[in-house]
C-alpha positions as CSV (number, residue, x, y, z in Angstrom):
1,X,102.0,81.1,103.0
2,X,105.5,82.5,101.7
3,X,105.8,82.6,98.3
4,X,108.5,79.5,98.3
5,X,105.8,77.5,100.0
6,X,103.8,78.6,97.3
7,X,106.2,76.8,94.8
8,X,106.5,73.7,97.2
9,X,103.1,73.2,97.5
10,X,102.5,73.4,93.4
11,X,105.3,71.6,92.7
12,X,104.2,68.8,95.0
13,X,100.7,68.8,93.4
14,X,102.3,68.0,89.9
15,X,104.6,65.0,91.6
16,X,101.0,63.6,93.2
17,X,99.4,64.1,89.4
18,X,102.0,61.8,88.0
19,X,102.2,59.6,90.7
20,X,106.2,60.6,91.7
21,X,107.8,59.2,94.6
22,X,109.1,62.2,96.4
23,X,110.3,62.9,99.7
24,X,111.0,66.6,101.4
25,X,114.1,65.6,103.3
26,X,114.5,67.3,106.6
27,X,118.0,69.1,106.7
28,X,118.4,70.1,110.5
29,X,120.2,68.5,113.1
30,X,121.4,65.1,111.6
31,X,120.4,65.9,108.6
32,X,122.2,66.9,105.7
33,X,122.5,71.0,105.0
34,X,122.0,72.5,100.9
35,X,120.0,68.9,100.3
36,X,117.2,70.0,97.3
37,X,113.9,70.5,98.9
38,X,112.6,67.4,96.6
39,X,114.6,64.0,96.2
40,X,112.2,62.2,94.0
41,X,112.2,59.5,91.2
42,X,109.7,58.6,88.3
43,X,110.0,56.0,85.5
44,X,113.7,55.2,86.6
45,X,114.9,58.7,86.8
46,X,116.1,60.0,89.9
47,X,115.3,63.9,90.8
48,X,116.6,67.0,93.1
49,X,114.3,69.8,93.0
50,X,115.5,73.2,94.3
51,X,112.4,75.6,94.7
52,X,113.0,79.4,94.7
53,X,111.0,82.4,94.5
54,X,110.9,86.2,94.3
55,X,114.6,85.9,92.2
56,X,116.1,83.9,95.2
57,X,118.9,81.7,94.0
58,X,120.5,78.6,96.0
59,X,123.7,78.8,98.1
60,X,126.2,77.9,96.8
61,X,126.0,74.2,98.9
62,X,122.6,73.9,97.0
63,X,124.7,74.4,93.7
64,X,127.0,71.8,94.9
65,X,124.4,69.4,95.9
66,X,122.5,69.8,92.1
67,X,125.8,69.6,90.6
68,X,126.7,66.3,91.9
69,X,123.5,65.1,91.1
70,X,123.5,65.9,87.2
71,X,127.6,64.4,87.7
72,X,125.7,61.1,89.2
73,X,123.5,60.8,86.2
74,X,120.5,62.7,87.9
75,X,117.9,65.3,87.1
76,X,118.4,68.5,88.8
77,X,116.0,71.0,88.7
78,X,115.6,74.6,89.7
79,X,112.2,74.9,90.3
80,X,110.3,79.0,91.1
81,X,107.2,80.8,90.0
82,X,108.2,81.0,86.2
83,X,109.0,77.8,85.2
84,X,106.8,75.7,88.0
85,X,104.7,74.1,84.9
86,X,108.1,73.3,83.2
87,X,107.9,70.3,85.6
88,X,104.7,69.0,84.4
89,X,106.2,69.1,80.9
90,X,109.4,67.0,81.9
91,X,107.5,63.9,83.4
92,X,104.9,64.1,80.4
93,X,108.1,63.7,78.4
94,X,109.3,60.6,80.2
């Protein structure tokens, strides 16, 4: 398992332990390209979740795409090994 499927993976066990829609949206083909790896909503809030790891950061479409999100009223996270339990704290805080 890479070490961003590593972060995918933990980040989706927290969304399960809180009972988070989520959905992984599927950027190839008609899809659409620098989408977060997480669209998900809890308790009204909606969510993008970018996971990293090893010091990647997004491209700069992923940047875009959290941007707009936080300009729509959204949560955007950035989500990689160090601050994975971060996101358990922000949905006990909802």
């Amino acid at each position: 398992m890479t070490p961003e499927a590593k972060v995918k993976a933990r980040v989706r066990r927290i969304l399960n332990d809180f009972g988070v829609y989520y959905t992984m949206p599927v950027t190839g083909g008609y899809g659409n390209s620098g989408v977060p790896d997480f669209i998900a909503c809890f308790k009204g809030r909606f969510y993008g979740i970018e996971c990293k790891a090893g010091g990647n950061k997004p491209t700069a479409l992923q940047w875009k795409h959290l941007a707009d999100i936080e300009a729509a009223g959204g949560v955007a996270l950035l989500i990689d090994e160090t601050n994975v339990e971060d996101l358990r704290k922000e949905f006990e805080n909802v």
